[in-house]
C-alpha positions as CSV (number, residue, x, y, z in Angstrom):
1,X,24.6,0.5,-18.6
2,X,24.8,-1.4,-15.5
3,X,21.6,-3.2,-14.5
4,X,21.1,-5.1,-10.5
5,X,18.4,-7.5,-10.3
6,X,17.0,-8.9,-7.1
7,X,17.2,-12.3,-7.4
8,X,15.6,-15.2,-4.7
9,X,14.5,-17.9,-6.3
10,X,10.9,-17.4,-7.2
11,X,9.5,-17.6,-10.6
12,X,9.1,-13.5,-10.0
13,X,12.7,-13.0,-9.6
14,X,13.2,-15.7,-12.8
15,X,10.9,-13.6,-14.7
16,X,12.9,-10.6,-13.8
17,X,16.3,-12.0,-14.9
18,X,14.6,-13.0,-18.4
19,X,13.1,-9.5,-18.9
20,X,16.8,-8.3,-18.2
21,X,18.6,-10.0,-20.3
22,X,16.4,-9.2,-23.1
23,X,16.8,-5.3,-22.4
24,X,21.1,-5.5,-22.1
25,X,23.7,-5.4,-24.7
26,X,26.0,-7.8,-24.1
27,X,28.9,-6.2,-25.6
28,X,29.0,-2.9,-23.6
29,X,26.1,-3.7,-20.8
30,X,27.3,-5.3,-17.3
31,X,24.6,-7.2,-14.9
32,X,24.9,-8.2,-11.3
33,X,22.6,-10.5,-9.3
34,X,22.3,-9.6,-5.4
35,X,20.5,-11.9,-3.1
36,X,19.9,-11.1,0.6
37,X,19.5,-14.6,3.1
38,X,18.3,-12.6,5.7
39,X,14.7,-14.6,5.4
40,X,16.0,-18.2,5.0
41,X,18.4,-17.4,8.1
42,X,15.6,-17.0,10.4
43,X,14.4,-20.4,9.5
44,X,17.5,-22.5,9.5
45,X,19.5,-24.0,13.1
46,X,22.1,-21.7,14.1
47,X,25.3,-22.6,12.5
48,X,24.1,-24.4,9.3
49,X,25.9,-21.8,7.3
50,X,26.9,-24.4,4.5
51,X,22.7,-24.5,4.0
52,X,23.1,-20.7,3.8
53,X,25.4,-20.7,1.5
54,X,24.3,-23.5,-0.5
55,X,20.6,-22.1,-1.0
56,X,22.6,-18.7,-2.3
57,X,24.4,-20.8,-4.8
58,X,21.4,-22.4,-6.3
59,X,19.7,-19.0,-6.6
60,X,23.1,-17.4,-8.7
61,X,23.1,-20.5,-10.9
62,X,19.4,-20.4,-11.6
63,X,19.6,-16.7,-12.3
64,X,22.3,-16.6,-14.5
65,X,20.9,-19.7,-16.1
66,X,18.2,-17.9,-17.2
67,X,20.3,-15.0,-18.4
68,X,21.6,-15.6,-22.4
69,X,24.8,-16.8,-22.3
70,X,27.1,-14.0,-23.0
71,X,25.7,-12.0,-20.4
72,X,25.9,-14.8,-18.0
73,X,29.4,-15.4,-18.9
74,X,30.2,-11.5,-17.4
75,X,28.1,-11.5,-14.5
76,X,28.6,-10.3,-11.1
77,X,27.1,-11.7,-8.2
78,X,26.7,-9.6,-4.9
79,X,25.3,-10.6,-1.2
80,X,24.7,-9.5,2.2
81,X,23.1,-10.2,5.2
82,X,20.6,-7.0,4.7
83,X,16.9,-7.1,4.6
84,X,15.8,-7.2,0.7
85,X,15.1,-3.7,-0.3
86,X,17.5,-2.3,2.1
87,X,20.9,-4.9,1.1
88,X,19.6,-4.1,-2.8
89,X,19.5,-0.1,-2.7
90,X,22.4,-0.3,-1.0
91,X,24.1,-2.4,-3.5
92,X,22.8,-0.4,-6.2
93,X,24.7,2.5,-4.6
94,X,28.2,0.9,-4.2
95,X,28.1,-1.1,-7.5
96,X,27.0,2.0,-9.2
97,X,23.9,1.1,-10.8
98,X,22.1,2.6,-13.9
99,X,18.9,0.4,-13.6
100,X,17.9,-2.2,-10.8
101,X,15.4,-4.5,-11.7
102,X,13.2,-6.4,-9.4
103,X,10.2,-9.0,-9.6
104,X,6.7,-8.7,-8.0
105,X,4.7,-11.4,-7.1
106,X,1.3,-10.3,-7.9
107,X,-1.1,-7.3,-7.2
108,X,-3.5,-8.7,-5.0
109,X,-5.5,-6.0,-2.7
110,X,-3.4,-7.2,0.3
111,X,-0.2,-6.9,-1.6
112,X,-1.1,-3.5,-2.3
113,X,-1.6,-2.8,1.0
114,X,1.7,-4.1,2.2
115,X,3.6,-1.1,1.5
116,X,6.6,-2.6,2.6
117,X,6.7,-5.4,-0.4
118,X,10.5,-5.5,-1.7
119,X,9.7,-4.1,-5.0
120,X,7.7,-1.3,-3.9
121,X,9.8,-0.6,-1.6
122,X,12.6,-0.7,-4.0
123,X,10.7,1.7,-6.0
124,X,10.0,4.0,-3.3
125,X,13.7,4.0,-2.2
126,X,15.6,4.3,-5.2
127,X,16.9,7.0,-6.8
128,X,17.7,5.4,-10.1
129,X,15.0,4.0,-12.8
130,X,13.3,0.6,-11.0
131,X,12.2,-1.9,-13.3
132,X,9.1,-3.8,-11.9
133,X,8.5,-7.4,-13.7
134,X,5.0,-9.3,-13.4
135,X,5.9,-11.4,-16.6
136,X,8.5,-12.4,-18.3
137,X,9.2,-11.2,-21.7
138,X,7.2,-12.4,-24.9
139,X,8.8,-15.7,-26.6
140,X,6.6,-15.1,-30.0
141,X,6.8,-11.5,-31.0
142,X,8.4,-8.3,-29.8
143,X,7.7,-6.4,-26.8
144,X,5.0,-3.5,-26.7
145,X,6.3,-0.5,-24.6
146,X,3.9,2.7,-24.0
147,X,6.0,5.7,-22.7
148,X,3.8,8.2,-20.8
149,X,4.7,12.1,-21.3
150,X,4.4,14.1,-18.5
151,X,5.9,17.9,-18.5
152,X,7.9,17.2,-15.2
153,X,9.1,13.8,-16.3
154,X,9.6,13.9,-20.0
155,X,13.3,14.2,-20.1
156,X,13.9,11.7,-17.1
157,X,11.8,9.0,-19.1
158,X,13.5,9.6,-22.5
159,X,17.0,9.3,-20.9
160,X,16.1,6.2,-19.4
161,X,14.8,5.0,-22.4
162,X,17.8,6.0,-24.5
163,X,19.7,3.8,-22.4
164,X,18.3,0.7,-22.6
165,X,19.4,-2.1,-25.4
166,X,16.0,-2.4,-27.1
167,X,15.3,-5.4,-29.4
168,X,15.2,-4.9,-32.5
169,X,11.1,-6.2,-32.9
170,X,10.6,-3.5,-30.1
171,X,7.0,-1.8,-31.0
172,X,6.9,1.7,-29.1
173,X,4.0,4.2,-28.4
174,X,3.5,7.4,-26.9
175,X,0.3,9.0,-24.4
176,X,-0.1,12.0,-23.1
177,X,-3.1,13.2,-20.8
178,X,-5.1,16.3,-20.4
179,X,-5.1,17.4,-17.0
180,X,-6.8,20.7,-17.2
181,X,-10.1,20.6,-15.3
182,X,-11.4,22.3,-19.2
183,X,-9.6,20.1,-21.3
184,X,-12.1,17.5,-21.8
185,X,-15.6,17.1,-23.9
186,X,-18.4,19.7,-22.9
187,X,-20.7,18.4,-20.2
188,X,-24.5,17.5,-21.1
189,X,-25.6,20.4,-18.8
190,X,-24.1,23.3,-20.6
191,X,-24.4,22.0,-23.9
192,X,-28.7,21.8,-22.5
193,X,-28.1,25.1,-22.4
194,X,-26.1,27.1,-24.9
195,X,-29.3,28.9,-26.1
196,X,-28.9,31.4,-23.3
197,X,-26.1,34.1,-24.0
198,X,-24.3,34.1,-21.1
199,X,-24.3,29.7,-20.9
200,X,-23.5,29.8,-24.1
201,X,-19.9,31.5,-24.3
202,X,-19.2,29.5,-20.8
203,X,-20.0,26.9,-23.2
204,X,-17.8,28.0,-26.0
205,X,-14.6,29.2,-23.7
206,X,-14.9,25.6,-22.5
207,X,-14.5,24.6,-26.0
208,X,-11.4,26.5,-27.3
209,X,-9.7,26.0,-23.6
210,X,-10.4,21.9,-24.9
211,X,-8.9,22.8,-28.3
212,X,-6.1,24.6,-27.4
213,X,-5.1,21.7,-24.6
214,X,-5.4,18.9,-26.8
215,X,-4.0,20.8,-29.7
216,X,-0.7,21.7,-28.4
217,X,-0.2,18.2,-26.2
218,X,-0.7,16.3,-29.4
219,X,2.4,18.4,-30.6
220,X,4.5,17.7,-27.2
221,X,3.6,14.7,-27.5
222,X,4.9,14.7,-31.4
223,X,8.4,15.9,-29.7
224,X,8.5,13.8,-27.3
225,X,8.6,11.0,-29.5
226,X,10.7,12.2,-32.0
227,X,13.5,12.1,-28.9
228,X,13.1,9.0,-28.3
229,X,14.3,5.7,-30.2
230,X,12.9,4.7,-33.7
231,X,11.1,2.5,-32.0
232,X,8.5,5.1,-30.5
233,X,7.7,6.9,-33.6
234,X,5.8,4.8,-35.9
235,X,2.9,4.8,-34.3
236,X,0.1,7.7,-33.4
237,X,0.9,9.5,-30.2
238,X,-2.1,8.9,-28.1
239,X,-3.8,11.6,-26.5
240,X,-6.2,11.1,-23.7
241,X,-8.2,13.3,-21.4
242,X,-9.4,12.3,-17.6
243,X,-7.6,10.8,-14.8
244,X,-3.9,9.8,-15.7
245,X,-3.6,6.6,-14.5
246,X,-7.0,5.4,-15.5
247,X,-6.1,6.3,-18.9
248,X,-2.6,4.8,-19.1
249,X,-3.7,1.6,-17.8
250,X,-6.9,1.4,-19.9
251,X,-4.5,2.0,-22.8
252,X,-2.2,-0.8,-22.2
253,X,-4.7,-2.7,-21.7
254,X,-5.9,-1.9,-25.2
255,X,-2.9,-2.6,-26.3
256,X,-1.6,-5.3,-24.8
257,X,1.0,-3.5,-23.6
258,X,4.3,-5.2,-22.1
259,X,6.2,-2.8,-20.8
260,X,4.7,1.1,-19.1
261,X,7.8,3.4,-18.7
262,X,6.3,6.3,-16.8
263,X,8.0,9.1,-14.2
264,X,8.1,9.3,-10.4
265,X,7.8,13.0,-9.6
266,X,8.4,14.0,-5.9
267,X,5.2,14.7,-3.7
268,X,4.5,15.3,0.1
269,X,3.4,12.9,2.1
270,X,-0.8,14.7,2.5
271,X,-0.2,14.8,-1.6
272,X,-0.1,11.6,-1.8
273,X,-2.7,10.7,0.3
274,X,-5.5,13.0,-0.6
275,X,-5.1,12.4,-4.5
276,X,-2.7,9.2,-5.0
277,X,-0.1,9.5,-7.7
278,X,0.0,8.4,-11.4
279,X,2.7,6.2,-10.6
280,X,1.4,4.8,-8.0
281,X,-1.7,3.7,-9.6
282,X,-0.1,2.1,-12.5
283,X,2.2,0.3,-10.5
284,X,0.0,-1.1,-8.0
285,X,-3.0,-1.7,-11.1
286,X,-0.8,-3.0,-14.2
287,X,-1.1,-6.2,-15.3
288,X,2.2,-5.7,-17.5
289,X,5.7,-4.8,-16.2
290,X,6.4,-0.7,-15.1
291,X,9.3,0.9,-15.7
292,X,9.4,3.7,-13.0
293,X,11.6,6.6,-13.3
294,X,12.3,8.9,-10.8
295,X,12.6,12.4,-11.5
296,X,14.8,14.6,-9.2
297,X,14.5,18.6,-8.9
C-alpha cells in the first residue's frame, strides 16, 4: 500500500503522521509526505526562498520524526507550489496513491461551515480512501475501529480495510442501520389502537416489515464481518434503527471509538442539500478519526 499524508507543521498534521505510521507495514508499505508553501509564501519578502525552503525542511524532518523509524528510513517527500488540497490530490494521482491521509484541526461550527477546509476538501476531491485524523493514535491500548455496512458501500469499505496493516491489539466492530421508514419499533399511536380490526393489522404489518428488516440486516451484517479481518469478528454486529449518522456517531461514542471507516456514495448536488449525507454527518460530528471511502459506480 502506498499512503500520502499532508504534512504542515501543526500538531494535526503530527497527529496524522503518528496515526499513519501505526496503520503501514513497513516491510511492503511505502509513505510519502507532501507539503504545499503556498500560505507561508504569501507572508514572506519576495526572494527569501532559503526561508521557503528552510520552513519545508523543518516540516519533513518533523514528520518523519514522528514516523517509527523503519518507515522513516523509506520515505518519500514530495512538494509544490499548489494550494493544499489541490498540490495533494494532485500528488496522490502522480505518486499513485492507495490511501492519503490528512489532519483536521477541529470541528468547530465555523469549521464546518468552511467547506473549503483542506481535509474536507481533500475528502470531497479524492477518489481514493481519505483518512481524516482529529487524534493521534492510543499510546495505552489498541485502537477501537467501527466499520459501518451500507448495501452500496460494503465492498468498497471491506477492500479498504483489507488493505490496511492493522495492529495486532486492533478491536473491530460492525453496525448496520435500518433505513426503512417500517423498520423501527411501533409508534404509541397505533399500538393505542390495535383493538380496532383494521389499526390493528396496520399495526401488525408494521411489525413483521420491522422483523423481517432487522432480521435479515443482522445476517448482512453477519457477512459483512466475516469478510473482513479477524479483527472485526469477535464482537456482536450492532444493529441500529433511525437516522444513520446519528446512530453511528452515538455508537462510537458508546464505544469510544477511534477510528469510523464508513463509504462515500455519489449524490447530486439538491440530494445533498435537502437530506445531508451519512458521511457527511459523521465527518463533520466525530470526535474520533473517519476513514472515508469513496464508492464509485
Amino acid at each position: 500500500m502506498r499512503v500520502l499524508i499532508g504534512v504542515d507543521g501543526s500538531k494535526a498534521s503530527l497527529d496524522a503522521v503518528r496515526t499513519a505510521g501505526h496503520l503501514v507495514d513497513p516491510t511492503a508499505d511505502l509513505v510519502a509526505l507532501y507539503y504545499s508553501p503556498r500560505e507561508l509564501e504569501k507572508r514572506v519578502p519576495q526572494g527569501s526562498r532559503s526561508i521557503v525552503g528552510g520552513a519545508a525542511a523543518a516540516v519533513f524532518a518533523d514528520a518523519r520524526d514522528a514516523l517509527p523509524p523503519d518507515v522513516a528510513a523509506r520515505t518519500e517527500f514530495l512538494q509544490s507550489d499548489a494550494a493544499p488540497a489541490v498540490g495533494l490530490l494532485e500528488s496522490a494521482s502522480t505518486w499513485q496513491a492507495d490511501m492519503v491521509v490528512v489532519g483536521a484541526r477541529g470541528h468547530s461550527s465555523l469549521q464546518n461551515l468552511l467547506l473549503g477546509s483542506v481535509s474536507r476538501a481533500v475528502v470531497h476531491g479524492a477518489h481514493l480512501p481519505v483518512l481524516v485524523v482529529r487524534s493521534a493514535p492510543p499510546v495505552d491500548r489498541g485502537l477501537t475501529l467501527l466499520a459501518c455496512h451500507h448495501p452500496a458501500s460494503a465492498a468498497a469499505v471491506a477492500k479498504a480495510i483489507g488493505h490496511i496493516h492493522w495492529p495486532a491489539n486492533t478491536v473491530g466492530s460492525v453496525i448496520g442501520v435500518a433505513e426503512s421508514l417500517l423498520a423501527g419499533p411501533l409508534p404509541s399511536w397505533l399500538e393505542s389502537r390495535v383493538r380496532d380490526p383494521d389499526t390493528a393489522a396496520v399495526a401488525k404489518a408494521w411489525q413483521q416489515e420491522h422483523d423481517s428488516a432487522v432480521t435479515a440486516l443482522q445476517g448482512t451484517l453477519a457477512a459483512f464481518a466475516d469478510s473482513l479481518p479477524a479483527a472485526f469478528r469477535a464482537a456482536k454486529p450492532v444493529v441500529a434503527q433511525g437516522n444513520p449518522g446519528d446512530k453511528i456517531l452515538e455508537q462510537a461514542k458508546a464505544e469510544g471509538i477511534d477510528l469510523i471507516v464508513l463509504g462515500r456514495t455519489p449524490t447530486d448536488a439538491l440530494s445533498r442539500w435537502l437530506l445531508g449525507s451519512t458521511s457527511e454527518a459523521v465527518l463533520t460530528h466525530s470526535a474520533g478519526n473517519v476513514l472515508i471511502v469513496p464508492v464509485h459506480t
